[in-house]
N, C-alpha and C positions, 0 to 999 in steps of 0.2 A: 238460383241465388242472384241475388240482383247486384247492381255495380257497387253500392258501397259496400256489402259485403266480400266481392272480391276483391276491393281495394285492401280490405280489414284482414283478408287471409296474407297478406304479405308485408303487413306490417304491423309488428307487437312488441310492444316493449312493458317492462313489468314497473319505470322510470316514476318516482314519486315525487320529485322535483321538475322535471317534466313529462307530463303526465300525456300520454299517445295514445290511440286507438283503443280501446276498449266493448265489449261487445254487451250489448245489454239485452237480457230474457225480458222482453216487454208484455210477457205471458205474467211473469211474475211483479214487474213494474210497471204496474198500471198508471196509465196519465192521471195525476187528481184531476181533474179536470172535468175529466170524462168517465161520470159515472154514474149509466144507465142500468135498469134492468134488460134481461135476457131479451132477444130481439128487438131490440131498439137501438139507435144510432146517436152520436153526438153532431148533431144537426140544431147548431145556435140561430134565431133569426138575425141576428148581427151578424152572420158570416157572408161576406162578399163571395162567392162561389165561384163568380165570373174570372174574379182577380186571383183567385185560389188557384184557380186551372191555368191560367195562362202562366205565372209564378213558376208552379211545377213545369211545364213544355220547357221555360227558360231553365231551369235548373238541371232537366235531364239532359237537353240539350249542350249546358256547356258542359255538364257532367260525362258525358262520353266522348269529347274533346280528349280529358285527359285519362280516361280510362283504357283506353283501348292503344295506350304507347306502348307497353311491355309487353301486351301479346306481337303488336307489327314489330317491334325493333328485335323481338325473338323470330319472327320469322326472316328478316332480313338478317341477322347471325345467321342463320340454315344455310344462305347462300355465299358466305362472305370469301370463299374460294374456289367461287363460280369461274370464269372467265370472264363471263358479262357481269361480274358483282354489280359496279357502279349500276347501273341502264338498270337491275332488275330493283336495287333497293332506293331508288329513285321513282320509279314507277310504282313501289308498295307501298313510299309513302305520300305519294300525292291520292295515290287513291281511296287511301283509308284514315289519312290526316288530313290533308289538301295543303302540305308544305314538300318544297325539297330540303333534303340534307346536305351539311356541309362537304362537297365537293372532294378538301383535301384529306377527311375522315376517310371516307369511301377509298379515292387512290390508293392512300397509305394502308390497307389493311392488311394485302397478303403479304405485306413485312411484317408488323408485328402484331399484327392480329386488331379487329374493332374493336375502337374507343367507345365503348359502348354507356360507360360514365358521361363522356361528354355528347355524345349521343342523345341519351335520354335526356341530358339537361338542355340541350338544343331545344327538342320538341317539347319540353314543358314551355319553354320561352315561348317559342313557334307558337303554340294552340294559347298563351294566355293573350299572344299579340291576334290572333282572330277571333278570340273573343273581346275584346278591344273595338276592333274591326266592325264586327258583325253588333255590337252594345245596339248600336242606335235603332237597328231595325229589328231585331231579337227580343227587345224592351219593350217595346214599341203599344204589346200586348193589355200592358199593364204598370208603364210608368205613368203615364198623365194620369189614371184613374185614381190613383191613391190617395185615399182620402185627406191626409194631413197638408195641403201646399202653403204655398207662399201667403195667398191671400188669406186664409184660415189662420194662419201666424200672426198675419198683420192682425185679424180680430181679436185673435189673443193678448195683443199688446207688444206682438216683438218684432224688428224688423233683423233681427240677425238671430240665430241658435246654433250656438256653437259648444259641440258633441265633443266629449273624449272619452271614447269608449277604452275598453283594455285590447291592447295589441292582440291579442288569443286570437286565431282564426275564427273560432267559434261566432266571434262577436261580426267577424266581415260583414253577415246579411243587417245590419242591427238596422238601420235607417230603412232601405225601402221593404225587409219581410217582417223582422219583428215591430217597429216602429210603424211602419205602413207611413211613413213621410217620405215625400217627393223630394231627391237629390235635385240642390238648385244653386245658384248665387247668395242666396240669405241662409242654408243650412251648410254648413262648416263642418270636416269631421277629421281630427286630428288622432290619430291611437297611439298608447303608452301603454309598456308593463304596468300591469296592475292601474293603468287609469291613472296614475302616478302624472299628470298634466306638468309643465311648467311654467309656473307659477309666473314669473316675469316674460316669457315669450306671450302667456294669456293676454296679459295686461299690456302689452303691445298690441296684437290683436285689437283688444276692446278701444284701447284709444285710436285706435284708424279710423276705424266703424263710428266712434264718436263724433271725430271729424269729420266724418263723412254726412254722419246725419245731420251735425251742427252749420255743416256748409251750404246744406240743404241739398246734397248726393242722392242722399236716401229722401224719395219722395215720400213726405206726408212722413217722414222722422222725428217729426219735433213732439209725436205724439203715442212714439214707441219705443221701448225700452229692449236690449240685451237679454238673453236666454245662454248662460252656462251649465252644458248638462253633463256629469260625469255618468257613466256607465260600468259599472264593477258587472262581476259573472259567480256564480257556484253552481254546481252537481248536485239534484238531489235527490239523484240512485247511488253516488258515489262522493259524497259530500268531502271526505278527507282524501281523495287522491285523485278528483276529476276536477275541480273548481281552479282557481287562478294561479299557477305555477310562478307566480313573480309575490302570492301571497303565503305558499307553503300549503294551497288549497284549503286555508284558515278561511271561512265566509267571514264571521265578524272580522278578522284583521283587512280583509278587503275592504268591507264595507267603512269600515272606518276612517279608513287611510283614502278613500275615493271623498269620503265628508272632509277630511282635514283638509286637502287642496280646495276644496269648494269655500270652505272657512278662510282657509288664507288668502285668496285669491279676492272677496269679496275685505278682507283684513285692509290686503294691501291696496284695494283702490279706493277704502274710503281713505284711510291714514294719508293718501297720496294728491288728491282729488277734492276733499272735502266728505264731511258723514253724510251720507246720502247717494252717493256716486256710484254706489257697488253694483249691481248688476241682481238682476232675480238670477236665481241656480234651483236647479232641480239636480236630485239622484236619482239613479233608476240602477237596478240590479235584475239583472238576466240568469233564470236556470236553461242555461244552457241545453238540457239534455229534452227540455219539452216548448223553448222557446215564451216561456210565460215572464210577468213582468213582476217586479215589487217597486211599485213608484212611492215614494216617500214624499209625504208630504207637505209641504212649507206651510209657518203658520202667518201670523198675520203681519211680523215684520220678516218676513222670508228664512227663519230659522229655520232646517231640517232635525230631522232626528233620526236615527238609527231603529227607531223601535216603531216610530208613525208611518206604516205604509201600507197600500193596500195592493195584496194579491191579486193577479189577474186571472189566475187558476183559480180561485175562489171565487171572483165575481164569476167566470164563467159557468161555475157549477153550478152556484144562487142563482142565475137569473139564465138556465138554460130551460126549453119547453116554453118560454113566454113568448108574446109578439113582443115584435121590434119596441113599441113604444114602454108597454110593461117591463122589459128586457132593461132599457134605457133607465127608466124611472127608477129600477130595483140595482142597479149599477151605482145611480148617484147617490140613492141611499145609504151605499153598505161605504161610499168614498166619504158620507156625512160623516158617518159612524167611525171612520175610521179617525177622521179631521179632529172628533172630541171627545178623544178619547183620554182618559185619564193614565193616574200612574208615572212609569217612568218615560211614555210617547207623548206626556203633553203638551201639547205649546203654550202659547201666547196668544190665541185669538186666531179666527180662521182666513185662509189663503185670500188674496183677493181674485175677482169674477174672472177675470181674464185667464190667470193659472189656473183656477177650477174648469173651466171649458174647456185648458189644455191635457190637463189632468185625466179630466172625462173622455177626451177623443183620443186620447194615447190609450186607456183602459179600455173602449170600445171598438181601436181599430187593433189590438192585439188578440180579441177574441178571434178574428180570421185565421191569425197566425196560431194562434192553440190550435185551432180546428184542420189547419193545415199540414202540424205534424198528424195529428192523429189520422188522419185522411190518408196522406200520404209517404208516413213513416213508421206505422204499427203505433203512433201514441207517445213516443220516444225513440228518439234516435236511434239507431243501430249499433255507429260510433258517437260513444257519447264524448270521446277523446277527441286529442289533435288529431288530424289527417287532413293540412293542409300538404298543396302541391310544390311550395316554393316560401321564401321569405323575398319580399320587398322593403327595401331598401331607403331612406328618404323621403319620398312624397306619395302617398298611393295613389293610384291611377282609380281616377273613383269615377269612371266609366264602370268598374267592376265591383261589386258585392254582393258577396252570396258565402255564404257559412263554409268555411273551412277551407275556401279556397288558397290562400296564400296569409302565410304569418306577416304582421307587418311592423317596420320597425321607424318610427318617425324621428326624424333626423336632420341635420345642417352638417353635422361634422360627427364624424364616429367618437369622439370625447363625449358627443353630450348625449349619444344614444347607446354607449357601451352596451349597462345593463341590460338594456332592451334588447341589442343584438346579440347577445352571451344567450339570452332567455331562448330568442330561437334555434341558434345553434343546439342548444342541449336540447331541445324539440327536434329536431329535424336529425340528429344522430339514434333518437328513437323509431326515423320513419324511416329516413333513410340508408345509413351510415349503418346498421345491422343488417341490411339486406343488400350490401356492397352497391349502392348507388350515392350517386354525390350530392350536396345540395346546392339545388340549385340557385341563384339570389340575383334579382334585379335593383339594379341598381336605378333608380330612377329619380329625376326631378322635373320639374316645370321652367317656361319663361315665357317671357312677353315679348312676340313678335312687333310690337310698336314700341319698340324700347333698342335702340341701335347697341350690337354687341349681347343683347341679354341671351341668346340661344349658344352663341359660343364662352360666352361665361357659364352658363346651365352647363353644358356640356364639361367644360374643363370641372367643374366641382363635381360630377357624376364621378370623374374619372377619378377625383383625389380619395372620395370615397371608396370609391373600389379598391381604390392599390391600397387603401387604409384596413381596408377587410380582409384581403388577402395577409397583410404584414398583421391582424391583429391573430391570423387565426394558421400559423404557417404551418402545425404538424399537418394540417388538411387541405391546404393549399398544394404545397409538397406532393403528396401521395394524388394529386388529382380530385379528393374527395368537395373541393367545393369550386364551384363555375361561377363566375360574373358573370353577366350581360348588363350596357349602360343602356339607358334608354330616355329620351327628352320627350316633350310632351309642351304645345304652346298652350299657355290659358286660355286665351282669346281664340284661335283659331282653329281649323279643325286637321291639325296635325297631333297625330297620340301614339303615343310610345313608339314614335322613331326610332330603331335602332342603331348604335353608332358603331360603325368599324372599331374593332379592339385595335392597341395599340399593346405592343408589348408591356406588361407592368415590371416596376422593379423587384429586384428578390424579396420576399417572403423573409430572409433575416433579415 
């Protein structure tokens, strides 16, 4: 039984609102994608192979990080009324996590027995700060290689692309596995319930970057334009109770509700700006359960549509058995076909070159990623569900991303991210909270070490967050069932996820 499977044996919930771990017969759900005759392989000539393998190493690697706490902190229970308790469960967890545990946990236990809630949410903290830690030489394998970078963006026309994926853990890996784009300075990734973006912090955003370019910041700016991409998600082995828990697991109301912020967002910067100021936008929809893409596509005054996009599990079928070049050729065809197409997907006249080469290289570095579950996940997931480790908090730490890791919830003040945080919470009562563990939640922001005062500002707003989380959620605060940890992070520098001494918070009433 391999680790996500065990992971899946201890956490089920049956939760249709938010929708948890789920086990999928990939005997019976075949990847579309991949469909060869008997003795034959799904072996695309687009598949980066090289990047494929190294991907997996990282993903097992942080993967057993967090798998393997519940069997150590059960064997460290065995002794919790040793005489040498402390000395032996100190030494079981440096050796099989590489952290120690909280000191006054351990003393305190042959009074009233291991905190074993706060225990485990220790070392979920502990292993996601080593992999933090460990990002830079861990990656190392297969971040620079990824085909989509900065300069390939500038070819396309953009010097900034900025991503709001939906908060779902599912979508964490979206950028460097599904996407195969290199996390940098020009790609931006903000996540929201349901992709549900805000509309006025965007447009803040975009006029910095405009400044920026106009100032002439962004070298060679004056001849690149803005990329706003929303990212929606659906299930589909499991379309009505595996898809986007902030949309009812409704695809079309996802997809819709990802296009309207796209429409307003481009609304409010021309009405604000002048007609013409708006920003190119892309949609892109994620099934989740095989990693494939539905990129919509823009026509020739950047309108999307709902019903104009092309499958990437499709092109992958169509243009598998070819060479690379065949492959390619039969990819832009079926993207042509798709561009003019009539009915209720038609546009206005076709994208311009720059969106189509981006279009094209999102669609051809996703084939790796198809071939990657199939490779190395029977075709489809296992969990096609949540089974993230934790919810973050504020700012993600986006040293990190990888599918399922950590729920995230993007924020300045828990008013403007209620929703989003409520979303997790009823996630994480399905993973955790039935198998009497607590959830865990970092609370994390950023600051700028050349900015006098900015890390102990960062810091005090981590904290008002926190006591805000505790007071919004107090029957779970109370019984122990949810743990803070604050943690800062400098932009510039190479300080990350520091963690901050707790301070006692106020009551929960």
């Amino acid at each position: 039984m391999d680790t996500r499977k065990r992971m899946l044996a201890l956490r089920r919930s049956t939760s249709l609102e938010a929708p948890v771990a789920v086990a999928t017969d990939t005997a019976e759900l075949a990847n579309p994608a991949c469909v060869v005759g008997a003795g034959s392989r799904c072996e695309h000539s687009l598949t980066d192979a090289h990047i494929n393998a190294e991907l997996f190493r990282y993903e097992q690697r942080v993967r057993q990080r967090f798998a393997q706490i519940v069997g150590v902190l059960k064997r460290i229970s065995a002794h919790q009324h040793d005489a040498d308790f402390a000395d032996t469960a100190q030494r079981l967890a440096q050796e099989h996590l590489g952290f120690e545990l909280p000191e006054d946990l351990l003393e305190r236990a042959w009074v009233g027995g291991l905190d074993l809630r706060r225990l485990h949410s220790h070392c979920i903290m502990r292993s996601l700060k080593l992999c933090i830690d460990q990002a830079q030489a861990e990656q190392a394998g297969w971040l620079s290689r990824l085909p989509i970078d900065e300069d390939f963006l500038r070819q396309c026309g953009y010097h900034t692309v900025d991503i709001s994926p939906c908060a779902d853990g599912r979508l964490q890996g979206l950028v460097p596995f599904i996407l195969r784009m290199q996390p940098g300075p020009c790609v931006h990734v903000k996540a929201y319930a349901g992709a549900l973006f805000d509309v006025e912090s965007d447009m803040a955003d975009w006029a910095q970057r405009e400044v920026e370019r106009l100032s002439g910041a962004i070298a060679g700016g004056e001849r690149l334009n803005y990329l706003k991409v929303a990212a929606y998600h659906f299930s589909s082995s499991h379309p009505g109770a595996q898809g986007c828990a902030a949309h009812g697991s409704r695809d079309r109301v996802a997809t819709d509700a990802a296009l309207g912020r796209l429409d307003e967002l481009r609304a409010a910067i021309d009405r604000s700006f002048g007609e013409g100021a708006a920003p190119d936008t892309l949609l892109i929809g994620v099934d989740t359960d095989i990693d494939a893409l539905r990129i919509h596509l823009p026509d020739a005054g950047g309108h999307l549509n709902p019903h104009r996009y092309v499958d990437t599990a499709v092109l992958y079928r169509e243009s598998l058995g070819l060479d690379p070049a065949a492959a390619r050729a039969r990819i832009d065809t079926l993207i042509a076909d798709a561009e003019g197409m009539g009915g209720p997907g038609e546009g206005q006249g076709r994208m311009h070159d720059g969106m189509r080469r981006l279009v094209a290289a999102l669609a051809q570095a996703n084939i790796s990623q198809i071939e990657y579950v199939v490779q190395n996940h029977g075709g489809r997931y296992s969990v096609v569900g949540h089974d993230e480790e934790c919810i973050v908090v504020g700012e993600a730490p986006h040293a990190l991303q990888l599918r399922n890791l950590f729920y995230y919830a993007h924020l300045d003040t828990i008013e403007e991210g209620a929703s989003d945080l409520d979303v997790g919470i009823r996630i994480f009562n399905g993973l955790n909270l039935v198998n009497g563990l607590a959830t865990p939640v970092l609370v994390h922001f950023s600051y700028d070490a050349r900015v006098p005062g900015s890390q102990q500002r960062s810091v005090a707003r981590a904290r008002q967050v926190r006591n805000a989380v505790l007071r919004r959620f107090p029957d779970l605060s109370d019984k122990g069932q949810l743990n803070c940890q604050v943690a800062v992070s400098d932009r510039q520098g190479s300080v990350r996820c520091q963690f901050i001494a707790d301070v006692a918070p106020p009551a929960a009433h």
